[in-house]
N, CA, C and O of each residue as an XYZ file, in Angstrom:
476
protein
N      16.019    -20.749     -9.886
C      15.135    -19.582     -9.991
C      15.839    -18.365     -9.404
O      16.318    -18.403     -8.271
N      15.882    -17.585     -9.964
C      16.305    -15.704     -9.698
C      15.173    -15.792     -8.181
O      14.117    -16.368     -7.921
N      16.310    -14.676     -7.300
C      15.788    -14.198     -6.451
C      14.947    -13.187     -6.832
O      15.148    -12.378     -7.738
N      13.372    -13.314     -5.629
C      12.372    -12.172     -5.733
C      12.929    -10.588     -5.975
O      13.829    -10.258     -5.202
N      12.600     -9.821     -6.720
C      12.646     -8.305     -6.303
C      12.149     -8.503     -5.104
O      11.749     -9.613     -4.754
N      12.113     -7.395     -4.294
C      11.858     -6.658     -3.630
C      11.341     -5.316     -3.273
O      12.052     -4.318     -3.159
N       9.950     -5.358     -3.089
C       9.534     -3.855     -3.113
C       9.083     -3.100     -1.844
O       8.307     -3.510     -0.981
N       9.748     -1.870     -1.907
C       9.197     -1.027     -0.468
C       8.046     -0.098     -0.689
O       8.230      1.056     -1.077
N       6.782     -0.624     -0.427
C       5.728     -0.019     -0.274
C       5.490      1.531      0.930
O       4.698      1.265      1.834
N       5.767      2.224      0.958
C       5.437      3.257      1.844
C       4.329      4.143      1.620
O       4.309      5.066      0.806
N       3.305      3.757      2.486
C       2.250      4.545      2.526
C       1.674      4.564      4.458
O       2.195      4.004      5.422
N       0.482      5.419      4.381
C       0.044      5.775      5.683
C      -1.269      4.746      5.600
O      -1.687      4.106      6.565
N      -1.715      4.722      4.546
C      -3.220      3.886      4.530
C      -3.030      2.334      4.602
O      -2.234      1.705      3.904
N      -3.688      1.919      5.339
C      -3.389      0.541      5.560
C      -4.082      0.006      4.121
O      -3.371     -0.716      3.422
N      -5.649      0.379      3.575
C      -6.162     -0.130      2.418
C      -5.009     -0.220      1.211
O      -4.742     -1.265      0.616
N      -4.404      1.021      0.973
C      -3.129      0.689      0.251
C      -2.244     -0.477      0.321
O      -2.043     -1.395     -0.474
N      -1.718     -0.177      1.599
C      -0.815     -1.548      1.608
C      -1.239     -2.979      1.098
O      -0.648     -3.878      0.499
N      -2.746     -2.774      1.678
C      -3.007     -4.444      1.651
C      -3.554     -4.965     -0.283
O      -3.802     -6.021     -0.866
N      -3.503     -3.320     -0.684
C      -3.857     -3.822     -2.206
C      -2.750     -3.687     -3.094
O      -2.799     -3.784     -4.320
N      -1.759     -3.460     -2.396
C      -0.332     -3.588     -3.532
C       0.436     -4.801     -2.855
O       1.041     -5.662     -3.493
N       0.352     -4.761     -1.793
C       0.418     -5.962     -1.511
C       0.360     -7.063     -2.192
O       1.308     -7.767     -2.538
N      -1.139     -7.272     -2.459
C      -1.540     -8.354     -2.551
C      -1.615     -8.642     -4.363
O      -1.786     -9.709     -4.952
N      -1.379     -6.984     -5.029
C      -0.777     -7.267     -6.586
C       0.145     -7.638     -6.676
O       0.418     -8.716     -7.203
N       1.280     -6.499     -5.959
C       2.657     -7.458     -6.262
C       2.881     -8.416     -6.136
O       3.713     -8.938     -6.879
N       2.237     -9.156     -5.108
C       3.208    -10.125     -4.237
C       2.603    -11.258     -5.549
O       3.417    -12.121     -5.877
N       1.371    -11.268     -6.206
C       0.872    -12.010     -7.484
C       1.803    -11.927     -8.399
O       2.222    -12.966     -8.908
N       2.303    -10.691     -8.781
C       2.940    -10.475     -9.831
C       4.699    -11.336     -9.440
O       5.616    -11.322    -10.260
N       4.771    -11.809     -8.459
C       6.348    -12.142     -8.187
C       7.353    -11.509     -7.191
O       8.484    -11.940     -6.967
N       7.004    -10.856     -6.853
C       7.740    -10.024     -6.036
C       7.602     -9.586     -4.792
O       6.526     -8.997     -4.691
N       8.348     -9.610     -3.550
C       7.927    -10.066     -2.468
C       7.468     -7.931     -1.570
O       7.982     -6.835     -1.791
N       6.911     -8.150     -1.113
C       6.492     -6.687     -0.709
C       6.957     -6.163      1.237
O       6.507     -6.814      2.180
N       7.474     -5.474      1.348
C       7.847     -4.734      2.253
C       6.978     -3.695      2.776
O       7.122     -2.840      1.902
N       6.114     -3.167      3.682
C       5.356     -2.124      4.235
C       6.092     -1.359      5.176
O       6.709     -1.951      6.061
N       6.109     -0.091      5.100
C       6.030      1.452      5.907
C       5.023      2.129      5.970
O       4.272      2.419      5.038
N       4.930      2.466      7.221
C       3.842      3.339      7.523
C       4.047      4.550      7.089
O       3.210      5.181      6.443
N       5.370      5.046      7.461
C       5.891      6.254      7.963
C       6.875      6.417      7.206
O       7.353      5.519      6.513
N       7.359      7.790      7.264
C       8.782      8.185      6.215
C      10.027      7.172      7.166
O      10.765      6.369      6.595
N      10.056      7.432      8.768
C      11.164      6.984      9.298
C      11.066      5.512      9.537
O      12.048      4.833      9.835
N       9.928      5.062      9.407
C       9.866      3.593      9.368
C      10.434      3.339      7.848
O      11.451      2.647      7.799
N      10.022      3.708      6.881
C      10.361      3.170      5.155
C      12.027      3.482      5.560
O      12.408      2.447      6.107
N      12.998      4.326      5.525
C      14.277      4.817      5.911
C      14.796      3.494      6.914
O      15.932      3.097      6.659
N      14.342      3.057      7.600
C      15.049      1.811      8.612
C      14.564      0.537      8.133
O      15.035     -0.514      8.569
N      13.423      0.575      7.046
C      13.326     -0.438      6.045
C      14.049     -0.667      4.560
O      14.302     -1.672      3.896
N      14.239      0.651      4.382
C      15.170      0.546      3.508
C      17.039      0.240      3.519
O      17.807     -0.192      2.660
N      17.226      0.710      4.939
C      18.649      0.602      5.363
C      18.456     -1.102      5.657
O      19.394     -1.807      5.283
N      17.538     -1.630      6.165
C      17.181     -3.052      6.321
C      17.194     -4.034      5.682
O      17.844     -5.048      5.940
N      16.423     -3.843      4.700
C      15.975     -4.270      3.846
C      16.859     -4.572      2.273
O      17.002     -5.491      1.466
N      17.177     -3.561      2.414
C      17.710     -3.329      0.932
C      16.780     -3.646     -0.900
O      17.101     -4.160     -1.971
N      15.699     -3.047     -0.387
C      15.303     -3.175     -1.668
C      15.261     -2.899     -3.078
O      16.052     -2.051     -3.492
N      14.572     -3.394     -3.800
C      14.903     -3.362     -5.667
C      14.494     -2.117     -5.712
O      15.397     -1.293     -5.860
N      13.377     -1.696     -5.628
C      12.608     -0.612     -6.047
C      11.366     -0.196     -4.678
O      10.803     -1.022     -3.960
N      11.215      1.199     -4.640
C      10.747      1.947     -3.808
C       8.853      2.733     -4.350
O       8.731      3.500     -5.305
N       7.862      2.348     -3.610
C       6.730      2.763     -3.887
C       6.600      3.756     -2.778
O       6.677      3.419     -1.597
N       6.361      5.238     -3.254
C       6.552      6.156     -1.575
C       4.992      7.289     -2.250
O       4.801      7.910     -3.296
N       4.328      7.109     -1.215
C       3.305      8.118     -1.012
C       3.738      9.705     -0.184
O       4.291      9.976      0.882
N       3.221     10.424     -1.184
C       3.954     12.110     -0.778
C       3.204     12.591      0.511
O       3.778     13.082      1.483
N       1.472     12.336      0.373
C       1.245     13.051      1.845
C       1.602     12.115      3.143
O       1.155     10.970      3.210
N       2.243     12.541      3.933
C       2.021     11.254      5.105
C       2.141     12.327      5.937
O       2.566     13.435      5.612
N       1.552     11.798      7.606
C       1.993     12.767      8.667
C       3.538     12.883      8.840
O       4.082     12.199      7.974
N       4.569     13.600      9.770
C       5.539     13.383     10.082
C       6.423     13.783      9.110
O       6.549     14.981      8.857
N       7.239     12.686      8.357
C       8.290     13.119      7.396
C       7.849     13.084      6.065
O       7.466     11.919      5.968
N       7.663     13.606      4.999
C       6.421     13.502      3.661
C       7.711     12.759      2.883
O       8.868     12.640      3.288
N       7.184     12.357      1.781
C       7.583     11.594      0.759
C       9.118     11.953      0.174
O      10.172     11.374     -0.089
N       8.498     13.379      0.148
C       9.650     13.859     -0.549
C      10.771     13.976     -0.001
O      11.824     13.770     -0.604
N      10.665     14.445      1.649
C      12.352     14.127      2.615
C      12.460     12.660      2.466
O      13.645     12.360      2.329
N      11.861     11.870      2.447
C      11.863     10.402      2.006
C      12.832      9.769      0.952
O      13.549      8.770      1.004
N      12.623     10.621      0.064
C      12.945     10.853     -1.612
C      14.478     10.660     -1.618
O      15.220      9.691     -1.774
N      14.722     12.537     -1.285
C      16.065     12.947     -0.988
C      16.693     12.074      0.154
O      17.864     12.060     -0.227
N      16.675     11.531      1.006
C      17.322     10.800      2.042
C      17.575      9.243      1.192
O      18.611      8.580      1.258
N      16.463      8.925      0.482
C      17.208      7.213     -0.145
C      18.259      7.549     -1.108
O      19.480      7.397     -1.052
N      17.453      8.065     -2.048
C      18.905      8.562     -2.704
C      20.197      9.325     -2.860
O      21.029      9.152     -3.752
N      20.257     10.304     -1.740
C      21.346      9.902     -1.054
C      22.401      9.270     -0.707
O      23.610      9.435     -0.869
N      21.546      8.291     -0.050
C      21.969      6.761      0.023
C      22.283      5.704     -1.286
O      23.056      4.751     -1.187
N      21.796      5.935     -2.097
C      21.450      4.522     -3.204
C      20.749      5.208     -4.365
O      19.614      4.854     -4.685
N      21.478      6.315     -5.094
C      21.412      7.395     -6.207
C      20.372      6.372     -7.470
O      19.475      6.793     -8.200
N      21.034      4.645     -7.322
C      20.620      4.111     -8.570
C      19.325      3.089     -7.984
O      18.932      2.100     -8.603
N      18.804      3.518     -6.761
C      17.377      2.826     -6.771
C      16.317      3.118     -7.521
O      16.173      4.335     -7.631
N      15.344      2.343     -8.202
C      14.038      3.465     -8.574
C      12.966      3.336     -7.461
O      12.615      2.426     -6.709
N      12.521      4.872     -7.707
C      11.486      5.182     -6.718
C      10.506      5.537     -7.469
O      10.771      6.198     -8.472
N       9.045      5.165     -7.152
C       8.036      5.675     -7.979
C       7.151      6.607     -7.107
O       6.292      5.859     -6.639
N       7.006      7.450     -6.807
C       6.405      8.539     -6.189
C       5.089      8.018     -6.551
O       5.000      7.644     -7.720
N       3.897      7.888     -5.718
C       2.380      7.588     -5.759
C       1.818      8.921     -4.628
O       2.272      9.514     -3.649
N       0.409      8.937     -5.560
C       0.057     10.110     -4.892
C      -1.740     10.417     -5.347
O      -2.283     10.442     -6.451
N      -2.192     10.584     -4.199
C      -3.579     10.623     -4.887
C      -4.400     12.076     -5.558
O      -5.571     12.250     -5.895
N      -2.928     13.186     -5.571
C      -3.472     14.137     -6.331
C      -2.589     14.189     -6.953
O      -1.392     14.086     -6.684
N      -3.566     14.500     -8.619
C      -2.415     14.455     -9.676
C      -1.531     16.204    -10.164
O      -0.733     16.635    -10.996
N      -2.242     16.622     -9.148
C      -1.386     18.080     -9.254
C      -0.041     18.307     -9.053
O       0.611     19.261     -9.479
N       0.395     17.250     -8.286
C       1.686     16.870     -7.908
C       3.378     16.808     -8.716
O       4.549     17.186     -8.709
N       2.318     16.000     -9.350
C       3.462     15.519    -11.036
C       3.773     16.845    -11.200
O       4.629     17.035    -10.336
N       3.618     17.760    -11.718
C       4.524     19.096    -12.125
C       4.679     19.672    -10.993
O       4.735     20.879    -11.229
N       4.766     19.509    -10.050
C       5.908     20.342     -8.849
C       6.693     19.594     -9.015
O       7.838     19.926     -9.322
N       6.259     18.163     -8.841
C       7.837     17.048     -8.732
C       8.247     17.000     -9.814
O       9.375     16.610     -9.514
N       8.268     17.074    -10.841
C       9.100     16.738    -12.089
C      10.481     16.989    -11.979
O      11.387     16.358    -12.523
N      10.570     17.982    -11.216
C      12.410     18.064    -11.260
C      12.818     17.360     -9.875
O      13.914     17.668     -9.408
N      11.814     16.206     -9.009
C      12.499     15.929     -7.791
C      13.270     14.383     -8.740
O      13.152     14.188     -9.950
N      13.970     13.548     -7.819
C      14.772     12.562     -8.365
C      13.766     11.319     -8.320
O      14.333     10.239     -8.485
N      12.451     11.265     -8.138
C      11.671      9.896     -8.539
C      12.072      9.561    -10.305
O      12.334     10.217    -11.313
N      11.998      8.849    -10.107
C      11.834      7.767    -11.395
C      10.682      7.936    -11.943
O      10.548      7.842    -13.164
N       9.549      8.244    -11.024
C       8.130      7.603    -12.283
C       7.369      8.405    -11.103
O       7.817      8.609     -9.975
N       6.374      8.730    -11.512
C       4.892      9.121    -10.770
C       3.775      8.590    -11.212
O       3.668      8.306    -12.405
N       2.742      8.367    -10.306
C       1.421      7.354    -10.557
C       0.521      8.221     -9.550
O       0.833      8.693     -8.457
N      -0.574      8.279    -10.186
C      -1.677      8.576     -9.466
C      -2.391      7.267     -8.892
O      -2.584      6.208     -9.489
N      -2.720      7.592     -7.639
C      -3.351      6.101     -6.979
C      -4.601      6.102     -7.817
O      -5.175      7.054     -8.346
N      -4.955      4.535     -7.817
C      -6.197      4.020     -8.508
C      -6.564      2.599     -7.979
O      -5.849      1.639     -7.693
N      -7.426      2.715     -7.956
C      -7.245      1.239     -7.742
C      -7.024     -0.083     -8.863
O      -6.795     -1.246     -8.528
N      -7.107      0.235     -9.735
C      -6.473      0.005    -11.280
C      -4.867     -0.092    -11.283
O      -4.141      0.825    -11.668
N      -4.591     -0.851    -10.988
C      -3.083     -0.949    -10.410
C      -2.655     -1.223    -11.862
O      -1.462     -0.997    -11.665
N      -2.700     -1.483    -12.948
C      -2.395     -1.702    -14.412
C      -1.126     -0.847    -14.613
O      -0.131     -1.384    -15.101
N      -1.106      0.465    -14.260
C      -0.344      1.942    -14.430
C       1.290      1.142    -13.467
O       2.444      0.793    -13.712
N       0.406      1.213    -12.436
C       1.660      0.802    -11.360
C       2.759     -0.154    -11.623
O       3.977     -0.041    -11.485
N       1.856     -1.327    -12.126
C       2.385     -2.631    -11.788
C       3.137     -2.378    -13.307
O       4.201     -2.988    -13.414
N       2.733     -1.563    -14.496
C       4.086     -1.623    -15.313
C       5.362     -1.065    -15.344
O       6.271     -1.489    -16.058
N       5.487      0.373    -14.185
C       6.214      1.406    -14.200
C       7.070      0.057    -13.333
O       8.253      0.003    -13.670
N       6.802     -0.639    -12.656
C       7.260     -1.700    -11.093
C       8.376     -2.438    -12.501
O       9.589     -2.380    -12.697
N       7.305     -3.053    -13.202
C       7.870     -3.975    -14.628
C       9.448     -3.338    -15.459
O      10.553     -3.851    -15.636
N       9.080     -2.511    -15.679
C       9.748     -1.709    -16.480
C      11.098     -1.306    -15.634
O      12.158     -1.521    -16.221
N      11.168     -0.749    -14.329
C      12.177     -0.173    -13.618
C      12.722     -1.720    -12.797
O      13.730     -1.278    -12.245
N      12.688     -2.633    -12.553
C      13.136     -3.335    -12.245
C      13.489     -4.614    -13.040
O      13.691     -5.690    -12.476
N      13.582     -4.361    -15.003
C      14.103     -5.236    -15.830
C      15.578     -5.224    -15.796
O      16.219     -5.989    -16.517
């Protein structure tokens, strides 16, 4: 059997975590949590994961220094920018995410962009 992906969940809400969590980890793939921009950054240098789930508002360091600092690092990770306002998507369109998702709890959206960037 192929080793699990690996996904880095970064968000501030714990309800988040525990519901992508508990999709992915169904769907096959083993899940990683950050609270924080500098916690996801020492999980990602850690960790080394497949693909990156990063929420834009957080206290402290926001998504987007988040963004620019992995890739940086690892130009060919995908990152899917999540965000619970969809006003977002056209400021970011020219940042380097891969994909944007509006949170839902309808994880359907998510869990294919996850599918798709990590074939």
């Amino acid at each position: 059997m192929s080793e699990k992906k690996k996904i880095l969940v970064v968000d501030d809400e714990d309800s988040i975590h525990l519901l992508y969590k508990e999709e992915l980890e169904e769907e096959g793939y083993v899940v990683i949590s950050a609270m924080s921009g500098e916690e996801a950054l020492k999980a990602f240098d850690d960790q080394m994961p497949d693909l990156v789930i990063l929420d834009i508002n957080m206290p402290g360091m926001n998504g987007i220094e988040v963004l620019r600092q992995m890739k940086e690092k690892r130009p060919d990770i995908p990152v899917i920018l999540s965000s619970a306002y969809p006003e977002y998507k056209q400021d970011l369109a020219s940042w380097a995410s891969d994909d944007y998702i509006v949170k839902s709890f309808n994880l359907d959206e998510l869990k294919a962009s996850v599918k798709k960037h990590l074939k």
